[in-house]
C-alpha positions in Angstrom: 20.1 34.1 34.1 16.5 34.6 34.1 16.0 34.0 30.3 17.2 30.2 30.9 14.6 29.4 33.1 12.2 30.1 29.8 14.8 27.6 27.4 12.8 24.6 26.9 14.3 21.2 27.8 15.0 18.6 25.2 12.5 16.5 26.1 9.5 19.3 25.3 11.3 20.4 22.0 11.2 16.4 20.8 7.1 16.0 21.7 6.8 19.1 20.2 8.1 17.9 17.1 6.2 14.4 17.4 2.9 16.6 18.0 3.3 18.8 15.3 4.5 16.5 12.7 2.4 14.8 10.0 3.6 11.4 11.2 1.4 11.6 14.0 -1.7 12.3 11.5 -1.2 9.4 10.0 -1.2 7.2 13.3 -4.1 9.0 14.6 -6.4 8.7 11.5 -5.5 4.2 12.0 -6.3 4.8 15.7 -9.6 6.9 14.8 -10.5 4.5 11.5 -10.5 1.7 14.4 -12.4 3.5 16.4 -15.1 3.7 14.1 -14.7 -0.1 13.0 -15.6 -0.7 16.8 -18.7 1.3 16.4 -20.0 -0.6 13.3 -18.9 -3.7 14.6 -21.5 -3.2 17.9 -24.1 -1.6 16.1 -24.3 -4.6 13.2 -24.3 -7.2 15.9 -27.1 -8.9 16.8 -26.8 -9.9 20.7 -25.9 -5.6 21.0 -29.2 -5.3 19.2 -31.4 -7.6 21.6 -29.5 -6.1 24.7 -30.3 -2.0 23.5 -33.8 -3.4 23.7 -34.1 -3.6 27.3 -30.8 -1.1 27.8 -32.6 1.0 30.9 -33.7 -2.0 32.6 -30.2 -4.0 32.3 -27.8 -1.4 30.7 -24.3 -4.0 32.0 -25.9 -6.2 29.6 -26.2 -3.9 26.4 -22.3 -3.2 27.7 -20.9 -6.7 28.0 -22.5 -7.0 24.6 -20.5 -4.3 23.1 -17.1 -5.3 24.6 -18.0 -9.3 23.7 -18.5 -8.1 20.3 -15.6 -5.7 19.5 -12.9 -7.6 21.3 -14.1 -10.8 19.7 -14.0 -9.2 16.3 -10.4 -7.4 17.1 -8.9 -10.2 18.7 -9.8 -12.5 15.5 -8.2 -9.7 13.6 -4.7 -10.1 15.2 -5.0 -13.6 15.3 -5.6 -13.6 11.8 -3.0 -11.4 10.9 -0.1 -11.5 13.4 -0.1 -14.6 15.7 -2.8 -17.2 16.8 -2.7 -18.2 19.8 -5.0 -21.0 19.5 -2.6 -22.9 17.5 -0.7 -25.6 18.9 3.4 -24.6 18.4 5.2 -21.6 17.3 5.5 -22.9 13.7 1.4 -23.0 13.3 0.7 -19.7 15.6 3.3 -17.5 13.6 1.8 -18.5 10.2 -1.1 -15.5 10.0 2.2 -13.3 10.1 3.5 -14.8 6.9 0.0 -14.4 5.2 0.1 -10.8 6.3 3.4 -10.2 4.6 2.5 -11.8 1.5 -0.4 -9.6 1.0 1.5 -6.8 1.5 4.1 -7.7 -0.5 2.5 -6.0 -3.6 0.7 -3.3 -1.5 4.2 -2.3 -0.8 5.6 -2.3 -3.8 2.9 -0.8 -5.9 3.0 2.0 -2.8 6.1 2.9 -3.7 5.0 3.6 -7.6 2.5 5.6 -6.2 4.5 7.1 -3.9 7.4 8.2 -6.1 4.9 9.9 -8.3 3.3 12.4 -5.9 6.9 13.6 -4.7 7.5 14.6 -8.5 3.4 16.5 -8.2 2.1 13.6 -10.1 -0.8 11.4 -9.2 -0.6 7.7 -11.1 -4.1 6.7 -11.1 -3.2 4.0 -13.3 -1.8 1.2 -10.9 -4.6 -1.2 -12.2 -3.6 -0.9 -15.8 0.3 -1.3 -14.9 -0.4 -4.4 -13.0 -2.4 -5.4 -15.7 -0.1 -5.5 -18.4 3.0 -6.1 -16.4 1.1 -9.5 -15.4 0.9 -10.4 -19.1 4.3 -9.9 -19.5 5.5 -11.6 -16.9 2.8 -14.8 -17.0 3.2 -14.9 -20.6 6.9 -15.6 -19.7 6.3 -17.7 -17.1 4.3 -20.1 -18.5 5.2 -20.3 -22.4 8.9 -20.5 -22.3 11.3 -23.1 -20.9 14.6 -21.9 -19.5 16.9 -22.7 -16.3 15.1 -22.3 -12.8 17.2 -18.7 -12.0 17.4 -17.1 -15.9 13.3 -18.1 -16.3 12.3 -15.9 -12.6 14.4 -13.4 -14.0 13.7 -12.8 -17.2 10.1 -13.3 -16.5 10.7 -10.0 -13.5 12.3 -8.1 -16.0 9.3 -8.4 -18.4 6.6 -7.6 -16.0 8.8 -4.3 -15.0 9.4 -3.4 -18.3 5.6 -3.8 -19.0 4.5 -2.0 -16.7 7.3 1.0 -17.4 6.3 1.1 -21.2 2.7 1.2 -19.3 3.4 4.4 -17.0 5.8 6.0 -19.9 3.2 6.6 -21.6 1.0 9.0 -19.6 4.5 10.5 -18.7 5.6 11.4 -22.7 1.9 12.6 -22.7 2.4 15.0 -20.1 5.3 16.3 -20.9 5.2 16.5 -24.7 1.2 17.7 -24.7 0.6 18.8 -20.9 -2.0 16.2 -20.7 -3.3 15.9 -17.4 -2.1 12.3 -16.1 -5.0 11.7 -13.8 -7.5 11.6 -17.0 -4.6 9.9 -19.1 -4.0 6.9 -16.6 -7.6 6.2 -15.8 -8.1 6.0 -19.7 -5.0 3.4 -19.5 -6.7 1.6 -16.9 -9.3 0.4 -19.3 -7.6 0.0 -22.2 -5.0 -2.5 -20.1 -8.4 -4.1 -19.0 -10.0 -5.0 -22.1 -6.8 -5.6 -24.1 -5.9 -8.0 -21.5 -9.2 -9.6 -21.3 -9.3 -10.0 -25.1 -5.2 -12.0 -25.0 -7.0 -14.2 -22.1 -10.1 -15.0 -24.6 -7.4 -15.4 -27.2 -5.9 -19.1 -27.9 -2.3 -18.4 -28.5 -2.2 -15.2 -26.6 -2.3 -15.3 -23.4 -5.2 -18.3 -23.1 -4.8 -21.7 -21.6 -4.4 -24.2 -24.4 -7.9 -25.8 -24.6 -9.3 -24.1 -22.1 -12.6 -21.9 -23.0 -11.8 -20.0 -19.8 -10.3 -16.4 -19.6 -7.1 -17.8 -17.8 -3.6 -18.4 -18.3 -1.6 -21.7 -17.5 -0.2 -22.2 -14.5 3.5 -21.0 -14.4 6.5 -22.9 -14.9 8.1 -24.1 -11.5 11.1 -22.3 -12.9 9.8 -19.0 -13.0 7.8 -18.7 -9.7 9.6 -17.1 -6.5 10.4 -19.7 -4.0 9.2 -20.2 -0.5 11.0 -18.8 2.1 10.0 -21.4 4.6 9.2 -23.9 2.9 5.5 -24.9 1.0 3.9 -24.5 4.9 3.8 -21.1 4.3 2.5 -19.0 1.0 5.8 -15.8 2.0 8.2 -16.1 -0.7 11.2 -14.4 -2.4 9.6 -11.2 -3.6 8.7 -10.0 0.0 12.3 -9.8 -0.1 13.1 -8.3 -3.5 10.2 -6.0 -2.1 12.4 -4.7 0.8 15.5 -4.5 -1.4 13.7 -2.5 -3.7 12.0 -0.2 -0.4 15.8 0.4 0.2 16.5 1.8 -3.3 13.5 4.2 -3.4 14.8 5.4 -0.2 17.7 5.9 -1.7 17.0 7.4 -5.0 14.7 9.9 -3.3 16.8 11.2 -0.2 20.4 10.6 -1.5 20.6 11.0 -5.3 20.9 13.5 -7.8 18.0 12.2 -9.4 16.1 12.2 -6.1 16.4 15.8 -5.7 15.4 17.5 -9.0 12.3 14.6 -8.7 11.5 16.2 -5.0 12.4 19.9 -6.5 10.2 19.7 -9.5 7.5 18.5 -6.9 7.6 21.2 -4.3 7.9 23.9 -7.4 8.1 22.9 -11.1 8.6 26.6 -12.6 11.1 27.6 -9.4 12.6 23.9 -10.8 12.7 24.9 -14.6 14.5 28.4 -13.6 16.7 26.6 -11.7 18.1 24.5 -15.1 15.7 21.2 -14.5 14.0 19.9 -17.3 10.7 19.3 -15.7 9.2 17.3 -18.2 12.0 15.1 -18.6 11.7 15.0 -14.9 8.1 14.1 -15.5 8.6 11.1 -17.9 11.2 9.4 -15.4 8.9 9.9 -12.9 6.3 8.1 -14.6 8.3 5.2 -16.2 9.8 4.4 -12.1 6.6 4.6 -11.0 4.7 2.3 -13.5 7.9 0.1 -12.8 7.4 0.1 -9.5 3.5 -0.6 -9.8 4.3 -3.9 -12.8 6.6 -5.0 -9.7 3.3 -5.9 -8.2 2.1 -7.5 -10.8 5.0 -9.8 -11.1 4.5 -10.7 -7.7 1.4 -11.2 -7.9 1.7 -13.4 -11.0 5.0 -15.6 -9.8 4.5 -15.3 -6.2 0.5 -15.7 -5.2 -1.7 -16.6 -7.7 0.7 -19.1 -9.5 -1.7 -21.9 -11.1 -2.8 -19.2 -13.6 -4.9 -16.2 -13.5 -7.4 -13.9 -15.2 -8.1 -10.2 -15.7 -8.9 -9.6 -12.1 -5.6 -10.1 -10.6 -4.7 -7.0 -9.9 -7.4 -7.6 -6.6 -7.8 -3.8 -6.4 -4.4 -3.4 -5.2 -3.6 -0.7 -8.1 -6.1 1.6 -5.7 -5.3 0.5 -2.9 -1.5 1.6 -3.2 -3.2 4.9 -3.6 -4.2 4.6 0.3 -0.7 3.1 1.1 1.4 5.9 -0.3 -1.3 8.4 1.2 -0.4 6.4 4.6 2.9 6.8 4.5 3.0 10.1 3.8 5.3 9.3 0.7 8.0 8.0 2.4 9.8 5.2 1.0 9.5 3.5 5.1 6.1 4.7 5.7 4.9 3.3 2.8 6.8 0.3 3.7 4.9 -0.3 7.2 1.8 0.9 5.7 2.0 -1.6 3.2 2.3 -4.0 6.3 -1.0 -2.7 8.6 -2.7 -2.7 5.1 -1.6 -6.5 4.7 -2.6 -7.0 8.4 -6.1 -6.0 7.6 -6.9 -8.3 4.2 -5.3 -11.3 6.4 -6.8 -10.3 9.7 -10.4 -9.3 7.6 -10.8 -13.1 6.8 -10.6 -14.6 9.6 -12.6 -11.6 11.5 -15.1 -13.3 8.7 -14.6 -16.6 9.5 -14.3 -16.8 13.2 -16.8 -14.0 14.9 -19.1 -13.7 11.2 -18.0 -10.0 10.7 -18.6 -9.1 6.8 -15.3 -8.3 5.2 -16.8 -5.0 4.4 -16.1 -3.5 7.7 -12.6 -3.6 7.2 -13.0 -1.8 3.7 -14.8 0.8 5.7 -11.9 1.2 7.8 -9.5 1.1 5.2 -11.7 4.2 3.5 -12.0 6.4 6.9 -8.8 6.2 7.4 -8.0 7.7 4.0 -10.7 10.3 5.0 -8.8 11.4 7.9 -5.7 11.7 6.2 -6.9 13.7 3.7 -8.3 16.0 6.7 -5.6 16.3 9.0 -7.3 19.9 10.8 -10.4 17.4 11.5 -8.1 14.9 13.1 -5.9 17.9 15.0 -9.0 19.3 16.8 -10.3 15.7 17.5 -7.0 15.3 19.7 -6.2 19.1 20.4 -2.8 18.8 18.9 -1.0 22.2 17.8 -2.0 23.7 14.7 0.6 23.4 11.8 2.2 26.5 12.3 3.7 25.6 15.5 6.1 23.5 13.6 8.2 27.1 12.8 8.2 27.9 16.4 9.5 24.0 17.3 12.2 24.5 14.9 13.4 27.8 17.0 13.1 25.9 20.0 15.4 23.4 18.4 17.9 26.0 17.4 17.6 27.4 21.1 18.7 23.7 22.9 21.4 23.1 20.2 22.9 26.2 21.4 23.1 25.5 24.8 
């Protein structure tokens, strides 16, 4: 009887578990990244700069200063990405939602690529490249054939996908027919989809206006572009949703398939994986061909969905790199990624009109975009920050769990 009064309730074993998992890392490095946006954001502005001029005679002032700028800056942020309030009506306030959405619609999606790689112990490096080429594809489509409204979007999908599978095939066949290490191989890819694409845009016939000197395509076929969701008011369209249907298969493919488990097998332990009767390089190549798949997906989007009067060879916007942050947020996780792709979405919207409103450079929110990346990739620094329990504790939480089950 006196052993139960040491049996930890249900309630401890569940914070335990919160405390000690890597979820939490991931929502402390935001909270921390923000942290350390607030900081830039009073030390670049001017008024905080008078007021720490006279800070011992008037130190309120050098405060109010600090909170005026911060909150401004943070409040335009959230108008900007999830509801102004300034706007007359729902239908107007809501709106910076919608562009948040629609910017992460490829951060998402291109996520995912990313993601699926590192569960197989693969880093693809190469998002930029995919993007690239699975925008030809998919704009050349687009805008040189002419076919019914729902066969054009489709066809024109299937071709970015495709492109951008051929595209992430091949550092796959080259890693596992020659070992080559697919970091080196899909950064090489990244220029080669650069240039190549850069010379079709300089090319008439190609992928070059028709009597245009420009490096640009022409603007897409009405049939092959995704359709508003709400209506022309607002830029969300159809591939946000393709983008959550496609969220759901990851999810699916990774946690309740066959496939799923040899991919997560082969990346906790290719050789235990190979003894085991998996064929790790074939394991390898699927990995890659999803995965560049998954990265063209934003390309298509970003061809047929945002940038729809034509574009050049910077429409991949950085997001092929960016994805790399998103998976990393996410932890890997087909829904982590999903609401990372989200806050990352937030910040691009928000970022602008923290620019326009309170004259914050855009660069501030790239520096908080990059610390938070830093703290992920530390996650002891951001434990002793916040004093949580070292990783370890996670075997003892698991007994604990066993312990209340058995009650």
């Amino acid at each position: 009887m006196a052993e139960a009064h040491h049996e930890p309730s249900r309630a401890h074993v569940v914070l335990r578990q919160i405390f000690t998992g890597s979820a939490i890392i991931s929502v402390l490095a935001v909270l921390l990244a923000i942290l350390v946006g607030a900081v830039l954001i009073a030390v670049t502005d001017e008024q905080v700069q008078d007021a720490a001029g006279y800070f011992f005679a008037r130190p309120m002032d050098m405060i109010s200063a600090v909170w005026d700028a911060v909150s401004g800056a943070y409040s335009s942020l959230f108008q900007g990405a999830v509801y102004n309030f300034r706007r007359p009506g729902f239908e107007n306030g809501i709106r910076p939602l919608t562009e948040t959405l629609t910017f992460a619609t490829p951060l998402i999606v291109a996520g995912l690529g990313v993601a699926l790689a590192f569960r197989v112990g693969m880093f693809n490096i190469g998002g930029r490249g995919q993007m690239l080429i699975a925008a030809a594809c998919a704009g050349w489509v687009g805008f040189s054939l002419q076919l019914p409204a729902g066969l054009h979007l489709v066809l024109a999908i299937v071709a970015g996908v495709v492109g951008g599978a051929v595209w992430g095939g091949i550092a796959g066949v080259l890693k596992a027919r020659t070992g080559a290490h697919e970091v080196i191989v899909t950064i090489m890819l990244n220029y080669v989809a650069f240039y190549l694409v850069a010379y079709l845009l300089r090319t008439p016939g190609a992928l070059q206006a028709p009597g245009q000197n420009n490096p640009k395509t022409a603007a897409m076929e009405s049939t092959a572009v995704f359709p508003k969701l709400f209506g022309d008011r607002y830029s969300l369209h159809l591939g946000f949703v393709l983008v959550v249907v496609v969220t759901v298969g990851v999810w699916w493919l990774l946690e309740r398939s066959s496939l799923g488990f040899r991919f997560r097998a082969v990346g906790e332990n290719p050789h235990a994986s190979s003894i085991a009767g998996i064929n790790v390089n074939r394991m390898y190549l699927y990995a890659m061909v999803l995965s560049g798949a998954l990265v063209g997906l934003a390309g298509v989007a970003q061809v047929l969905g945002t940038v729809t009067t034509g574009f050049g060879a910077d429409i991949d916007a950085g997001i092929g790199f960016d994805a790399i942050t998103v998976a990393l947020l996410g932890r890997s996780k087909p829904w982590g990624v999903f609401f990372a792709g989200i806050l990352f979405g937030a910040f691009k919207a928000g970022g602008f009109a923290m620019q326009a409103a309170e004259g914050i450079p855009i660069d501030i929110v790239l520096v908080v975009q990059s610390v938070i990346v830093l703290f992920i990739a530390a996650p002891p620094l951001v434990r002793a920050v916040f004093r949580l329990p070292p990783p370890g504790a996670e075997v003892a939480v698991r007994a604990d769990t066993a312990k209340v089950a058995a009650l």
